[in-house]
C-alpha positions in Angstrom: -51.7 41.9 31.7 -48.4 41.4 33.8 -48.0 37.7 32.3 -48.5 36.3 35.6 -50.9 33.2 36.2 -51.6 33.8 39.5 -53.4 36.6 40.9 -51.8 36.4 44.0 -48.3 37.2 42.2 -50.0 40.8 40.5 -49.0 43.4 42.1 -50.4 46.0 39.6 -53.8 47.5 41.0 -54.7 50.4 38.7 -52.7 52.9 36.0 -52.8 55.6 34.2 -51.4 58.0 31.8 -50.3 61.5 32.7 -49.1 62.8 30.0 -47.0 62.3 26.9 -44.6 59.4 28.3 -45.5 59.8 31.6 -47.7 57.6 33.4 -48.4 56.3 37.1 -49.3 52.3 38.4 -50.3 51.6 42.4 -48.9 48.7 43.3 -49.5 46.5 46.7 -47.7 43.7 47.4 -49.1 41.4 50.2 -47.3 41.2 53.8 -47.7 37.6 53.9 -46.3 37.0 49.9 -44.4 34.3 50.1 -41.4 35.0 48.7 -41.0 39.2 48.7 -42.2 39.2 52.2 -40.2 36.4 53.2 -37.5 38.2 55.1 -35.6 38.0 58.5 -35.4 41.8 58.5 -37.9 43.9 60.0 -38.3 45.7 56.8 -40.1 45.2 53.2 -37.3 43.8 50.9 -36.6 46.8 48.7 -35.8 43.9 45.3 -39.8 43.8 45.9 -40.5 47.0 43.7 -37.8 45.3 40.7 -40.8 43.0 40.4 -43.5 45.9 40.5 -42.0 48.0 38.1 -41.2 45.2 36.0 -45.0 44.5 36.1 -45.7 48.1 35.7 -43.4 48.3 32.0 -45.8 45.2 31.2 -48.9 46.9 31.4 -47.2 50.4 30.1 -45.9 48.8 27.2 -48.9 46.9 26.3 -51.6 49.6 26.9 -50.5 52.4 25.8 -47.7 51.6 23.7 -49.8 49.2 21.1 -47.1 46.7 22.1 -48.9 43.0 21.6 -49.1 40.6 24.2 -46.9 38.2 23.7 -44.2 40.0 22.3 -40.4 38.8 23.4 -38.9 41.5 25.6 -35.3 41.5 27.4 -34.1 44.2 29.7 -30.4 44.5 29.1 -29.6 47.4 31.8 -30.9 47.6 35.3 -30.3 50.7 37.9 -32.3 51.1 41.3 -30.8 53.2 44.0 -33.1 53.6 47.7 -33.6 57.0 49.1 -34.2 56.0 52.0 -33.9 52.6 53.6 -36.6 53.6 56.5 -39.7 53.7 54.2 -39.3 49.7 54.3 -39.7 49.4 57.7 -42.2 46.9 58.2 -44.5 45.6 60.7 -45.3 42.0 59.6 -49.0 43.0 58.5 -49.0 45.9 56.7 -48.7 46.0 52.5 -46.3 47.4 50.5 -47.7 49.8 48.5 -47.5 52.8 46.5 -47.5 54.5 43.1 -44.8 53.8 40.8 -44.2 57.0 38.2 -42.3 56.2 34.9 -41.4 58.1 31.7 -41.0 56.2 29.0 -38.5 56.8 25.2 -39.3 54.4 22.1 -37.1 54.2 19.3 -37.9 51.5 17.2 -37.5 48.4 18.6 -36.2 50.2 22.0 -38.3 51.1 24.9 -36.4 52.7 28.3 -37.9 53.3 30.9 -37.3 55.5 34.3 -39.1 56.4 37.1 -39.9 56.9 40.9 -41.1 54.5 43.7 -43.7 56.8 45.7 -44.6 56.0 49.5 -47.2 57.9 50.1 -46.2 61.5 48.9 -42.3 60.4 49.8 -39.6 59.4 47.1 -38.5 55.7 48.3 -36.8 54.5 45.2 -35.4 55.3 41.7 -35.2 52.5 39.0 -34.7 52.4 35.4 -35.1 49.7 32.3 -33.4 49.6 28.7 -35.3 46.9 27.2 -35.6 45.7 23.7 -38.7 44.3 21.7 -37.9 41.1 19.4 -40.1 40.1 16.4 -40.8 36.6 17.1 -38.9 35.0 14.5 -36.1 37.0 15.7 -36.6 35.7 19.6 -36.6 32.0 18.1 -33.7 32.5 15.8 -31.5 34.5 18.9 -32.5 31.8 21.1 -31.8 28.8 18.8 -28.6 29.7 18.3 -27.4 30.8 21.7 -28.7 27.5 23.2 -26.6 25.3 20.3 -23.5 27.2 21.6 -24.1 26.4 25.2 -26.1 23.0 25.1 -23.1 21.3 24.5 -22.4 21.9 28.1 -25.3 20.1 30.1 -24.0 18.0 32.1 -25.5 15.2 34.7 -24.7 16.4 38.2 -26.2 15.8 41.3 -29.1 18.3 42.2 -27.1 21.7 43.6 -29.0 21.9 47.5 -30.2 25.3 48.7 -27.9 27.2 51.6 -29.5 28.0 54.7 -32.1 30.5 54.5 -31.0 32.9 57.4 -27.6 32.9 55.7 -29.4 35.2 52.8 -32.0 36.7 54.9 -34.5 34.7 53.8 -36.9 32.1 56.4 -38.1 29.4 53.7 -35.6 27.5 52.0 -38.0 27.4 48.8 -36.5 30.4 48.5 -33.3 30.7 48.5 -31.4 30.0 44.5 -27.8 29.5 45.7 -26.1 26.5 46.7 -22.8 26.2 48.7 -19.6 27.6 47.6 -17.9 26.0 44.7 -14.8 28.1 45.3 -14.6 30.7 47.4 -17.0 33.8 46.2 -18.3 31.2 43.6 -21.9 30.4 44.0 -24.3 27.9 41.8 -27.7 29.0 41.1 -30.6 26.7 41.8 -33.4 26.8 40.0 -36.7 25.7 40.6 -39.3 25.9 37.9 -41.9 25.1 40.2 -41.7 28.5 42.2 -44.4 30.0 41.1 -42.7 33.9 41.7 -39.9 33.5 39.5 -41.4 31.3 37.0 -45.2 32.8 37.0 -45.6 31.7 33.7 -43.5 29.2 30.9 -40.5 30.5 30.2 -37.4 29.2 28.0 -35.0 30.5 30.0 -34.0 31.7 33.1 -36.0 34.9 34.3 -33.9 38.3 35.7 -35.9 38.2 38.8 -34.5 34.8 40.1 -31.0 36.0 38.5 -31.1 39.1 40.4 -32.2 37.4 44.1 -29.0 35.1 42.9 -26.7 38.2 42.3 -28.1 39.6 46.0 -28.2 36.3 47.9 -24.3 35.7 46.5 -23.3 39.7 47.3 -24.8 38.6 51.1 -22.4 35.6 51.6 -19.7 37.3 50.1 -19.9 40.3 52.1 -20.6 38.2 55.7 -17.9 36.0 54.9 -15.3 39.5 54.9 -17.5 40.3 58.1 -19.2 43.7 56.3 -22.3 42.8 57.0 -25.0 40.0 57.9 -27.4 38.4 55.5 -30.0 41.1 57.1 -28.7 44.1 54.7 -30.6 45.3 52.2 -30.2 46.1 48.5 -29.8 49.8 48.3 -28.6 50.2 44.7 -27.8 47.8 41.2 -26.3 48.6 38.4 -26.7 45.4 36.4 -26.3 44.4 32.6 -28.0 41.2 31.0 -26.3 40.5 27.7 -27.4 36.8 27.1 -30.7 34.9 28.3 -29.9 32.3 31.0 -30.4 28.7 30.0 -32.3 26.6 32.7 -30.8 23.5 32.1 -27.0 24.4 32.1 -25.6 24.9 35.2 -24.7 28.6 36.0 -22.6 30.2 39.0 -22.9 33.5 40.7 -19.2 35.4 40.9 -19.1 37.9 43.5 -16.3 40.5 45.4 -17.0 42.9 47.9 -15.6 46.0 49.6 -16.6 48.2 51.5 -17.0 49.4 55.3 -19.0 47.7 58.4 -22.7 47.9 57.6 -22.1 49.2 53.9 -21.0 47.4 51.1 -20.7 47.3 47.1 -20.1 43.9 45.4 -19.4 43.2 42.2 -21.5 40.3 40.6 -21.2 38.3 37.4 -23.0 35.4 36.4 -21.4 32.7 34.6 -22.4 30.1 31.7 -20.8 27.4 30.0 -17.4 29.5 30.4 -19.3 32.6 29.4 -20.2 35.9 31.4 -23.8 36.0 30.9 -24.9 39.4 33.4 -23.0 41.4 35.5 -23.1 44.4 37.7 -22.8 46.2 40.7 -24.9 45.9 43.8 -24.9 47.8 46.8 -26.0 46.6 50.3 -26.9 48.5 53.7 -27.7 47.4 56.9 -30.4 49.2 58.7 -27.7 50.7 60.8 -24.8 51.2 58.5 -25.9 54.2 56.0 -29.8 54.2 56.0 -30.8 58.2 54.6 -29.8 57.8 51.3 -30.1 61.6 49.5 -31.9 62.1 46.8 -30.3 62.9 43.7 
């Protein structure tokens, strides 16, 4: 239902619909997952719920929405912004987990999506999709031709080698899908189609989630390297557009510039393929001590 093969990777636990548009999925996500609770901060990573709510439009969009299974999906906007930073506090053994509640629009082939992260009775986070369904001979013909344009570009290089872990806030190398600077604020992605959390099942390209931990692993070294903040900060707010999918056999680099204050920082991100701007954005990082209590809006 959340085209995942392993259980462990579901985060999904029960749903239900509301009301016309409106429904509501509890999510829990483990405290010893290997990759969203892989983290040097005392703190749930908040790019956790991007995965929940992306399973969440999954099982929305298939069981109430008579979408098939199977049918090609890309989100081509993103937006999260955290309320407030200390509902992630974490203690190393206790789950994340809440109730995600959404309100979804169809027109057509369109499907957006919005909703609320709910800690207990508490607001934590706001995120929103604009997706777009493809026919399947449509997916094959889109992807045919965007991998002739940029196929041409594969090149034999030597396998781009993970930075350090603590450097991006993360402990296991495994996870980590950035490699050392090419030039300075330049970053190449590594991918790993053996990770079973970004690739949970086969996929042609490469997925947002990896992508995105690219975008927030690149925004980290670019901002400790202007000495705004350390790779501890957390992702506080995105504003992120995906206009092409992300071949996994061309090489790709993350672009990033920061600014910002001590503690608080926006970054710019773009990601780059075969001389072409692929996804882009703007991601916003906080330290626990910079700007933590986010209002609502």
């Amino acid at each position: 239902m959340v085209n995942r093969r392993s259980s462990r990777e579901v985060f999904v636990t029960d749903h239900a619909q509301i009301g016309a548009g409106e429904f509501v999925i509890a999510v829990r996500v483990a405290p010893d997952h290997p990759l969203w609770s892989d983290s040097r901060a005392r703190r749930h990573d908040p790019a956790t719920v991007i995965e929940a709510f992306r399973q969440a439009f999954v099982v929305t969009r298939h069981a109430y929405l008579d979408v098939p299974r199977g049918t090609p999906t890309a989100v081509q906007h993103l937006t999260l912004g955290v309320h407030d930073l200390h509902m992630f506090d974490a203690d190393g053994t206790t789950p994340l987990q809440g109730v995600i509640k959404v309100r979804v629009v169809r027109t057509g082939d369109r499907i957006d999506i919005a909703g609320d992260f709910f800690i207990g009775s508490a607001r934590a986070m706001t995120l929103s999709f604009e997706s777009i369904l493809f026919p399947g001979d449509s997916y094959r013909e889109i992807r045919d031709y965007q991998r002739s344009r940029r196929t041409v570009h594969t090149v034999a290089t030597s396998e781009t080698q993970p930075i350090r872990p603590g450097l991006v806030g993360r402990r296991d190398r495994r996870n980590v899908v950035i490699g050392p600077a090419v030039r300075r604020n330049r970053f190449p992605l590594v991918v790993d189609r053996s990770h079973a959390s970004f690739f949970g099942r086969d996929y042609d390209h490469v997925p947002a989630t990896l992508l995105i931990e690219a975008m927030r692993q690149s925004a980290l070294r670019g901002a400790a390297e202007a000495n705004l903040c350390t790779g501890e900060a957390a992702l506080t707010g995105a504003d992120l557009d995906f206009g092409m999918y992300v071949e996994v056999d061309v090489p790709a680099t993350c672009a990033v510039s920061v600014t910002g204050r001590p503690g608080v920082v926006t970054a710019s991100v773009g990601i780059d393929q075969a001389d072409v701007r692929v996804a882009s954005g703007v991601l916003e990082l906080t330290e626990a001590n910079g700007d933590p209590w986010r209002s609502p809006s």
